[in-house]
N, C-alpha and C positions, 0 to 999 in steps of 0.2 A: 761477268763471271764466265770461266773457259767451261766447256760442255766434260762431262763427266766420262771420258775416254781415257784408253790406254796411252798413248801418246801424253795427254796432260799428264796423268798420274808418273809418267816416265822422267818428267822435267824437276818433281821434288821430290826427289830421294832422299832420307835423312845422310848426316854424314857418317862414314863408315869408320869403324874405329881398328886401331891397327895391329890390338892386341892378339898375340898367335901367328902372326904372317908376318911371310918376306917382305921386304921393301917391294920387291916387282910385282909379288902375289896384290898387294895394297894400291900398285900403283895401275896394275892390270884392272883392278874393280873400282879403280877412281877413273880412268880412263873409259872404263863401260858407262859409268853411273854420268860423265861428260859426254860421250855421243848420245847418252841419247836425250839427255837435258837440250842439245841442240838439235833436236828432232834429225837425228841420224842413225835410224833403228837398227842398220845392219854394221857390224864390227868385227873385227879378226883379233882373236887376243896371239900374239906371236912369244912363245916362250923359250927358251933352249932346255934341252932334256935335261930334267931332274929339278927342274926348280918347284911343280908341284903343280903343273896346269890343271890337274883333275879336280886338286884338294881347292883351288882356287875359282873352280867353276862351279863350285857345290852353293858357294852363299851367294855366288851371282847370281844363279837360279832363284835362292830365297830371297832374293834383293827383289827381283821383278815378280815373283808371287805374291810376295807380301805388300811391298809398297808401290809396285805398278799393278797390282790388283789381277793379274794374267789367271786363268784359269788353268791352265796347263802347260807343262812345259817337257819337251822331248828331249832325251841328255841321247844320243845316239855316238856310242861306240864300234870299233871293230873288231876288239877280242871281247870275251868273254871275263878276261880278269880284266882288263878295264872298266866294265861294266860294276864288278866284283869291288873295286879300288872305290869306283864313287858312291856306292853306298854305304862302305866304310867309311869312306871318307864322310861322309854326312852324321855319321852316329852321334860325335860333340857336337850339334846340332839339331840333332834329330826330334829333344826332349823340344825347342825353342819354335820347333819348325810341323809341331803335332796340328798348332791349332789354324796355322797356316794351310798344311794339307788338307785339313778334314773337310775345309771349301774349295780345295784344289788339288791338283794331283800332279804326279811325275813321275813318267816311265823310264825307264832304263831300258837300252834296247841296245841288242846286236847285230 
């Protein structure tokens, strides 16, 4: 039996499904949810503008709260409507993502 760490927890991710997103948006958060299945915790997701990096980093956040069990996670921007964007961007999630917060938490920062 593996010890009850983030790491473990990081290796079985359920599969993500693709409804709502771009093909890149889907292929950026299968690509996350594969590094770190191969114990490779640090990643660079590389987008071209306007395909929706913010709106795509909102469930990868809820990916690792919920099913790598993280306590916290820091989303750090550098405007202000960026910051604005991804908590938008979180709202059609936001109802799914209540009982996930209320053990954990996620700041937004400029």
């Amino acid at each position: 039996m593996q010890p009850d760490t983030i790491r473990n927890h990081m290796k079985h991710f359920p599969a993500f499904g693709t409804t709502g997103f771009r093909t890149c948006q889907f292929t950026a958060i299968q690509n996350l949810d594969t590094s770190f299945a191969e114990n490779r915790p640090k990643a660079l997701v590389q987008m071209a503008t306007g395909t929706g990096k913010t709106f795509t980093a909102i469930p990868a956040a809820y990916r690792l709260l919920k099913f790598g069990r993280m306590r916290r996670i820091l989303f750090l921007v550098d405007t202000k409507s960026l910051g604005e964007q991804a908590e938008e961007s979180s709202c059609p999630t936001r109802q799914t993502m209540t009982t996930v917060l209320s053990r954990s938490s996620m700041a937004f920062a400029v």
